[in-house]
Backbone as JSON, one array per atom type, in Angstrom:
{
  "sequence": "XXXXXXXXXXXXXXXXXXXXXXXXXXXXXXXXXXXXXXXXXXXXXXXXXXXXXXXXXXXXXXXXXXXXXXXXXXXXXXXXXXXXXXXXXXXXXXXXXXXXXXXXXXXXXXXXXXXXXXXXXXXXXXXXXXXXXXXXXXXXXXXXXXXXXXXXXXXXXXXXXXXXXXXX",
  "N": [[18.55, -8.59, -24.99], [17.79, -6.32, -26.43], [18.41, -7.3, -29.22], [17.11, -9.61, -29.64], [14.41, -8.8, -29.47], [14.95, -7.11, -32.11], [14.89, -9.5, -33.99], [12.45, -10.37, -33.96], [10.59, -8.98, -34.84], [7.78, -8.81, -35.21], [6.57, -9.75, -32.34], [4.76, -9.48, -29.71], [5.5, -7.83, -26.62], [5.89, -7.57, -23.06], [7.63, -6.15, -20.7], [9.07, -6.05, -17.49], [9.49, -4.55, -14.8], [11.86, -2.81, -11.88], [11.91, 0.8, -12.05], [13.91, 1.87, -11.99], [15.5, 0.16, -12.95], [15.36, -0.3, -15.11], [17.74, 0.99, -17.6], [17.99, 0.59, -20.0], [16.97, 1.83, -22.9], [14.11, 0.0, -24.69], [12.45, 1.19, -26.78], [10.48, 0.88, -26.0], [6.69, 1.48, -25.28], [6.07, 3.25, -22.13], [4.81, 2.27, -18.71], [4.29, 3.86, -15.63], [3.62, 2.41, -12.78], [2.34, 3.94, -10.2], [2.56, 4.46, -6.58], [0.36, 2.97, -3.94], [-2.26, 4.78, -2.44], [-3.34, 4.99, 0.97], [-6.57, 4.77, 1.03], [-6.62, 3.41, -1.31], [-5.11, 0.81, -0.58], [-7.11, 0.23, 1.54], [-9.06, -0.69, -0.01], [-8.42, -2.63, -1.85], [-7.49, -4.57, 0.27], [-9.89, -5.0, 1.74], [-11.76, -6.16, -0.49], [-10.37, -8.19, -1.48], [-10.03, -10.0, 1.27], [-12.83, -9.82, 2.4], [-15.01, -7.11, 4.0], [-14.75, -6.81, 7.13], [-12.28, -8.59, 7.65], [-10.33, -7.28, 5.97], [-10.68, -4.72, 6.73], [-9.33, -4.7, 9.89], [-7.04, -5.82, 8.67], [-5.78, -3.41, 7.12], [-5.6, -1.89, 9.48], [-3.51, -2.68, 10.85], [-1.55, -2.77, 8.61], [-1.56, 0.33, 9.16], [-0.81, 0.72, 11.58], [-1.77, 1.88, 15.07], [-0.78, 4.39, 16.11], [-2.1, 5.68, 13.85], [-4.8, 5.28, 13.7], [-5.78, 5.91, 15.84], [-5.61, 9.1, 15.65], [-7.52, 9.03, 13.15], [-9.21, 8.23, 14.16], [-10.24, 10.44, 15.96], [-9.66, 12.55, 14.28], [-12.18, 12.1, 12.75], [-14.23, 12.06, 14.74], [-13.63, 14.92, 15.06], [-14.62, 15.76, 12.64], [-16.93, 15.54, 12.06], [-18.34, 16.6, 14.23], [-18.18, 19.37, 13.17], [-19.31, 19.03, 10.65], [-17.69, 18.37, 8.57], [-17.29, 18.14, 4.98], [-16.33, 15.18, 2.78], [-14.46, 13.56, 4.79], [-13.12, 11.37, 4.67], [-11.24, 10.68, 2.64], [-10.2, 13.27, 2.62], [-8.59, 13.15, 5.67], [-6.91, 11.13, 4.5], [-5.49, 11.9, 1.91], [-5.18, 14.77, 1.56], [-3.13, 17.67, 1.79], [-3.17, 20.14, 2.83], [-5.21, 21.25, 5.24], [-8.33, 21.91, 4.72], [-9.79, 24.64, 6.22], [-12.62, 24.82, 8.47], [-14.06, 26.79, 9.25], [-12.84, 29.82, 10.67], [-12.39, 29.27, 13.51], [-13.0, 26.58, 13.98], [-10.41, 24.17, 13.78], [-8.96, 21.57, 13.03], [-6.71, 20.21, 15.61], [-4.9, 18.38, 15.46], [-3.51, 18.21, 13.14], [-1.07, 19.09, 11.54], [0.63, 17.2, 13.12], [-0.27, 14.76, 12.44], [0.5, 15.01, 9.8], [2.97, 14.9, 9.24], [3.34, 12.15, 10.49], [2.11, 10.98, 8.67], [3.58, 11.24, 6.79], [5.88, 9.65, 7.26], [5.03, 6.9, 7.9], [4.37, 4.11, 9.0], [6.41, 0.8, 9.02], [5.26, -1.18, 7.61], [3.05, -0.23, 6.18], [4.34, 1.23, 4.44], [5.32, -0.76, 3.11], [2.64, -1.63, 1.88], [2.1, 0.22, 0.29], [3.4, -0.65, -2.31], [1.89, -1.99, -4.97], [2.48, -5.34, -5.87], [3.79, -6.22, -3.36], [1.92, -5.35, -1.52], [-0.04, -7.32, -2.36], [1.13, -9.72, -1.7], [0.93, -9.39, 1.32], [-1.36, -9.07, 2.09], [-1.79, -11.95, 1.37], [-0.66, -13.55, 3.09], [-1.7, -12.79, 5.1], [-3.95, -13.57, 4.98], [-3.32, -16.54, 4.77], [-2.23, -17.11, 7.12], [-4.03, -15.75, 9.0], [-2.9, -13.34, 10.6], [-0.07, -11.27, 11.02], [3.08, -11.84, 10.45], [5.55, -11.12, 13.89], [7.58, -9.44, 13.1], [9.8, -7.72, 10.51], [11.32, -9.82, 9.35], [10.71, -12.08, 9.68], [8.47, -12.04, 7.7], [9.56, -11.4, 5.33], [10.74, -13.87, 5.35], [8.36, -15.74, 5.4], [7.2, -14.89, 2.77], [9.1, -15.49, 0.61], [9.01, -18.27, 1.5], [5.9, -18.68, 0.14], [6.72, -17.74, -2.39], [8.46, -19.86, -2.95], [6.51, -22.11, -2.9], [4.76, -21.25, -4.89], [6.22, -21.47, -7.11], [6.89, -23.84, -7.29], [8.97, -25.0, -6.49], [11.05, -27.93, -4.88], [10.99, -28.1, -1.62], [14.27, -28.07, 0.65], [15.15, -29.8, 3.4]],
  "CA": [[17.14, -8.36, -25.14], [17.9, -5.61, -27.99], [18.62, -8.62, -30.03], [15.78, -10.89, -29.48], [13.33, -7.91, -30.42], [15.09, -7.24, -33.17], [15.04, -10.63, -34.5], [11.17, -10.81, -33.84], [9.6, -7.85, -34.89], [6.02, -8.99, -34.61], [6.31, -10.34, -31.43], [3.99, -8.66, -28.52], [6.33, -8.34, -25.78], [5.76, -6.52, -22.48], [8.89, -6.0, -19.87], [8.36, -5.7, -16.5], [10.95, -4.52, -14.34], [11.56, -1.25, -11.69], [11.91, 2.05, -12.85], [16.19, 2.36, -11.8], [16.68, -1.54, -13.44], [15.49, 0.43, -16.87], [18.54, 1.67, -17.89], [18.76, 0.2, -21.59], [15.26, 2.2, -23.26], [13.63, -0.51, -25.62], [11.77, 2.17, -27.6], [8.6, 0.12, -25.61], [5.9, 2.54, -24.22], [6.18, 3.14, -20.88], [3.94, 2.2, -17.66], [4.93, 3.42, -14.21], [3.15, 2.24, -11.85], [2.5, 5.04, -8.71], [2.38, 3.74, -5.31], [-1.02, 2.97, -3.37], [-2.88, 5.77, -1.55], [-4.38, 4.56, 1.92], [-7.82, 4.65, 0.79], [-6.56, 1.92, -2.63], [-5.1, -0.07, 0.41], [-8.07, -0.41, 2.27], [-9.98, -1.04, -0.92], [-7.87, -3.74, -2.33], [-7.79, -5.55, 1.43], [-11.53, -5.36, 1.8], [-11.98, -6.85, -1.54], [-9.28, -9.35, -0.98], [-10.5, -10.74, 2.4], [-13.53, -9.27, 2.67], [-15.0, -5.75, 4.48], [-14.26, -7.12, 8.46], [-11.08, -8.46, 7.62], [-9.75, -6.4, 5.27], [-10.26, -3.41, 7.6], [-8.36, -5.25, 10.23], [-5.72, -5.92, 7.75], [-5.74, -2.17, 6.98], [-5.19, -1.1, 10.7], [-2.37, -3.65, 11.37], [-0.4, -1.57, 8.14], [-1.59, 1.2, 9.4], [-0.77, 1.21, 12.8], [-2.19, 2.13, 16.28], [-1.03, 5.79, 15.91], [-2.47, 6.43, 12.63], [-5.93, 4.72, 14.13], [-6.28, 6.73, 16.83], [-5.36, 10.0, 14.86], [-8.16, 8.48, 12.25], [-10.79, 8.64, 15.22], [-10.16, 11.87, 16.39], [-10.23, 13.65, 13.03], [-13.48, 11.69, 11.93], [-15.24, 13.0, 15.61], [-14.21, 16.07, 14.35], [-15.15, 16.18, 10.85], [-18.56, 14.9, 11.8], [-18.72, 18.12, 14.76], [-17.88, 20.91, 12.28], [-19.86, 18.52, 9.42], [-16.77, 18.41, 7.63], [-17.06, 16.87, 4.1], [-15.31, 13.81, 2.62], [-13.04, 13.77, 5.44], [-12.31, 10.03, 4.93], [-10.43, 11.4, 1.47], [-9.41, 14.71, 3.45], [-7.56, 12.64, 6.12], [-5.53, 10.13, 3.84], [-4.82, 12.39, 1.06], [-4.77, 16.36, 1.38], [-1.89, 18.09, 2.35], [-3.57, 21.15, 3.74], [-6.43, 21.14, 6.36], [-9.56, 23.04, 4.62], [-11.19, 25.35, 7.17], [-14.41, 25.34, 7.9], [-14.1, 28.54, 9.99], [-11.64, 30.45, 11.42], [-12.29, 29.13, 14.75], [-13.07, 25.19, 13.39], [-9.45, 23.72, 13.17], [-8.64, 20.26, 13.33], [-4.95, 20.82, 16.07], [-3.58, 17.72, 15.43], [-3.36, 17.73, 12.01], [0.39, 18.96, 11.54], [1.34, 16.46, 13.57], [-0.73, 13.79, 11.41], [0.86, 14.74, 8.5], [4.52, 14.59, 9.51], [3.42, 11.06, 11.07], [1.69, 10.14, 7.76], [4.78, 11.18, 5.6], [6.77, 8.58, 7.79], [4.09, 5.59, 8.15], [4.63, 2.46, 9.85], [6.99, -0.03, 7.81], [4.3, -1.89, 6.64], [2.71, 0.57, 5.01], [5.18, 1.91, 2.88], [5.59, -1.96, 2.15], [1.55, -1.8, 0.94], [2.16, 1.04, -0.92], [3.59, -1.16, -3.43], [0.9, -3.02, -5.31], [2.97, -6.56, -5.22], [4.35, -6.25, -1.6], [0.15, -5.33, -0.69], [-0.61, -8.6, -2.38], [2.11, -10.76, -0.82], [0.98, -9.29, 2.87], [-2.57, -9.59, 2.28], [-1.84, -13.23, 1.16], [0.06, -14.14, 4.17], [-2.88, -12.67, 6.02], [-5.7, -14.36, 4.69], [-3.29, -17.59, 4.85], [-2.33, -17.07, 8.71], [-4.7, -14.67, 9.64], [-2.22, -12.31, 11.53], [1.04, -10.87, 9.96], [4.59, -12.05, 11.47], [6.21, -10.34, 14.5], [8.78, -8.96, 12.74], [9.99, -7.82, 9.15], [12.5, -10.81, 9.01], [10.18, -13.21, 9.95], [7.52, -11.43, 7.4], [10.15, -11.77, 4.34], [10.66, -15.49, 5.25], [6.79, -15.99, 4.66], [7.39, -14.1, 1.41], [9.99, -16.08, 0.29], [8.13, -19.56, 1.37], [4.94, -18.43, -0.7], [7.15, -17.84, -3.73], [8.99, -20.91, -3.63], [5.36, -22.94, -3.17], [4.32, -21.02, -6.26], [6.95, -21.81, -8.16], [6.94, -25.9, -7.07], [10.25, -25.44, -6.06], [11.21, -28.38, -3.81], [12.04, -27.49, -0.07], [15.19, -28.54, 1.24], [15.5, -30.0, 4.8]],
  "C": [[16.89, -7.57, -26.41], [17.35, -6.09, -28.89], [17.28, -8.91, -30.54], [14.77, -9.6, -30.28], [13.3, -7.56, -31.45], [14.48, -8.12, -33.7], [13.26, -10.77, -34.8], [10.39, -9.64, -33.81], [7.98, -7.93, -34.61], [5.96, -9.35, -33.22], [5.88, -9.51, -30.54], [4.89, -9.01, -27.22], [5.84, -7.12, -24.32], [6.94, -7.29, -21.17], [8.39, -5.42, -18.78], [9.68, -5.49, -15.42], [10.8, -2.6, -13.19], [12.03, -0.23, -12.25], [13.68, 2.29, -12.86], [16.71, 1.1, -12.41], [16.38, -1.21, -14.73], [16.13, 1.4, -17.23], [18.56, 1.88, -19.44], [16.99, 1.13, -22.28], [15.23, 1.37, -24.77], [12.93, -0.33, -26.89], [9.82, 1.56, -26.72], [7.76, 1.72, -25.11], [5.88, 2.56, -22.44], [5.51, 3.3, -19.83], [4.2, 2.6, -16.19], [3.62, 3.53, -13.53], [3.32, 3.09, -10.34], [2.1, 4.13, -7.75], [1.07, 3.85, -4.58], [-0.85, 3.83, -2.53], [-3.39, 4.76, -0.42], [-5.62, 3.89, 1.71], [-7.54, 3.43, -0.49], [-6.24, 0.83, -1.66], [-6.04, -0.83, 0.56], [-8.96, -1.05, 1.27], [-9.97, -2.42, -1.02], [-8.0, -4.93, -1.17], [-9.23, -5.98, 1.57], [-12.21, -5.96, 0.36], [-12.06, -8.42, -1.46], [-9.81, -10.39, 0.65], [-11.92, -10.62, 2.87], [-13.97, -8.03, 3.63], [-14.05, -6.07, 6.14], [-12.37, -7.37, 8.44], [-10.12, -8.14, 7.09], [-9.35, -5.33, 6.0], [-9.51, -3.71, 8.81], [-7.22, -5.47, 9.39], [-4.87, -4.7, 7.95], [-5.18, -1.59, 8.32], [-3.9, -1.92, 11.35], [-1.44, -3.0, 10.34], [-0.46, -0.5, 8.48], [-0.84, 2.04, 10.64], [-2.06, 1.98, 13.71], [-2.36, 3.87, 16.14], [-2.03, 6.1, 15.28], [-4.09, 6.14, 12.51], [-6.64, 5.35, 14.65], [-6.39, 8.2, 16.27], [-7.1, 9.82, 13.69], [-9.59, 8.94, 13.19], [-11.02, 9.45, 15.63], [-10.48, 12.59, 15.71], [-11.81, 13.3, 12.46], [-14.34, 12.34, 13.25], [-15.17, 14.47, 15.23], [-14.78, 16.76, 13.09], [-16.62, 16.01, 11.31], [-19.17, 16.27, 12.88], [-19.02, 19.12, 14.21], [-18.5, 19.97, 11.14], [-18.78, 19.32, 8.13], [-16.96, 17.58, 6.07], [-16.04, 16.43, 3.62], [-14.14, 14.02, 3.61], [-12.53, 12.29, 5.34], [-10.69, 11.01, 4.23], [-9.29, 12.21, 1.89], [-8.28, 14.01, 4.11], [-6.62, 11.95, 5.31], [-4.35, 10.55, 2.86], [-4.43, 13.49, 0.63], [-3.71, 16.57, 2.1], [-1.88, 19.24, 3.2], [-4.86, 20.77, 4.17], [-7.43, 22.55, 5.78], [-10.03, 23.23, 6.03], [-12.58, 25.32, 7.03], [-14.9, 26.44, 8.55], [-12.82, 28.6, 10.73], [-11.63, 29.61, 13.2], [-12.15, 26.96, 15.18], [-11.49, 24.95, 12.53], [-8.88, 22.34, 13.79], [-7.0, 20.35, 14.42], [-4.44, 19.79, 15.9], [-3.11, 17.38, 13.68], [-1.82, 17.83, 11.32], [1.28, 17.93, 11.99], [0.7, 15.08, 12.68], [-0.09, 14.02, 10.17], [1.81, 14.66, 8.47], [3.97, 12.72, 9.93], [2.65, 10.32, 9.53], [2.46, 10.04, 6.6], [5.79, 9.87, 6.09], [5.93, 7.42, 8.22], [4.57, 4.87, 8.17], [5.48, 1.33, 8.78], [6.16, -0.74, 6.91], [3.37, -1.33, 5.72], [2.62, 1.29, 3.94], [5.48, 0.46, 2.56], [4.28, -2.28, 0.89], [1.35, -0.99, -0.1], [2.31, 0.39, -2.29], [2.69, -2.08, -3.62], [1.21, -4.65, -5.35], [2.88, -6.66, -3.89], [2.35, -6.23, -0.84], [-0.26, -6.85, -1.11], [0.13, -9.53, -1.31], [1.55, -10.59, 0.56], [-0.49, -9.94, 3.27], [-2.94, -11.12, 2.05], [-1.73, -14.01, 2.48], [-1.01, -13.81, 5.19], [-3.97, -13.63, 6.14], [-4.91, -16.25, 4.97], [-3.15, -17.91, 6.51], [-3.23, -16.48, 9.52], [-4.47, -14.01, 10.59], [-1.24, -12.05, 10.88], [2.15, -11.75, 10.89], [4.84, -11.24, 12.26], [6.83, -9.39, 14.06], [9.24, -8.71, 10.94], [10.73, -9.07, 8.41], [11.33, -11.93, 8.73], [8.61, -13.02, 8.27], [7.92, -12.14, 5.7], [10.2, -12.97, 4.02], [9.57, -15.89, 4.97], [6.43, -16.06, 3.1], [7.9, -15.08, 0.65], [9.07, -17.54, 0.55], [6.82, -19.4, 0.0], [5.43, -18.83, -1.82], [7.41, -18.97, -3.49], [7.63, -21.77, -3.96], [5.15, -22.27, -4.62], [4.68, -21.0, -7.09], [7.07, -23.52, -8.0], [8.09, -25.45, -6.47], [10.19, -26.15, -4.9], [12.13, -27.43, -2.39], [13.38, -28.47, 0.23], [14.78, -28.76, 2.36], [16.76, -30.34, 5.64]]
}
């Protein structure tokens, strides 16, 4: 690759690759891409499929736990007229007070359960992997059982989008 750039100094080139497979440094400028917040999730899904089934989307990476947890803190944000608690829940790390006596109790336990989120949601984190799921959504309109079965989807997609003939 060195080479080739050498060889072609004018040429506009951009390299795309993860951050541990860039060992060799090209002198290129460098882009990393950070992993989706919750709230870019839900964005990108409700875009992508629209608001209804986007936010379904959203609660199927999310999980059940992290749902119920979600409804609890929003009755209480809205008791103690908490603001932005969407924000608050997805992305602070400490629980603003709103008085000494006004304290959200499950929130320790929400944030240990939101550092370890549901497989699929550390799969949407990544901005590819969120497309690929939300694809497979909008094409089945439910996810797979299973991660195996999820990958194999994955893997079909690509080959269609590359033509590649199927074998039988």
């Amino acid at each position: 690759m060195q080479r080739f750039i050498e060889q072609y100094p004018d040429l506009l080139a951009v390299v795309s690759c993860r951050e541990l497979d860039y060992t060799l440094d090209l002198g290129f400028d460098k882009i990393n891409i950070t992993p989706l917040d919750p709230l870019r999730i839900r964005e990108f899904a409700g875009r992508y499929l629209g608001d209804d089934r986007g936010n379904d989307l959203f609660w199927k990476l999310a999980g059940q736990k992290a749902r119920k947890r979600y409804h609890s803190f929003m009755k209480w944000a809205e008791e103690v007229e908490f603001a932005d608690a969407e924000a608050h829940f997805w992305l602070n790390q400490a629980l603003s007070r709103v008085s000494k006596s006004d304290v959200w109790k499950e929130w320790d336990v929400w944030l240990y359960e939101r550092e370890k989120p549901s497989g699929l949601m550390i799969l949407a984190r990544n901005p590819y992997m969120l497309l690929m799921l939300t694809s497979v959504y909008a094409e089945e309109g439910k996810l797979p059982d299973n991660r195996g079965q999820l990958f194999g989807t994955f893997v079909e997609t690509l080959l269609e989008r590359e033509l590649v003939p199927q074998v039988e």
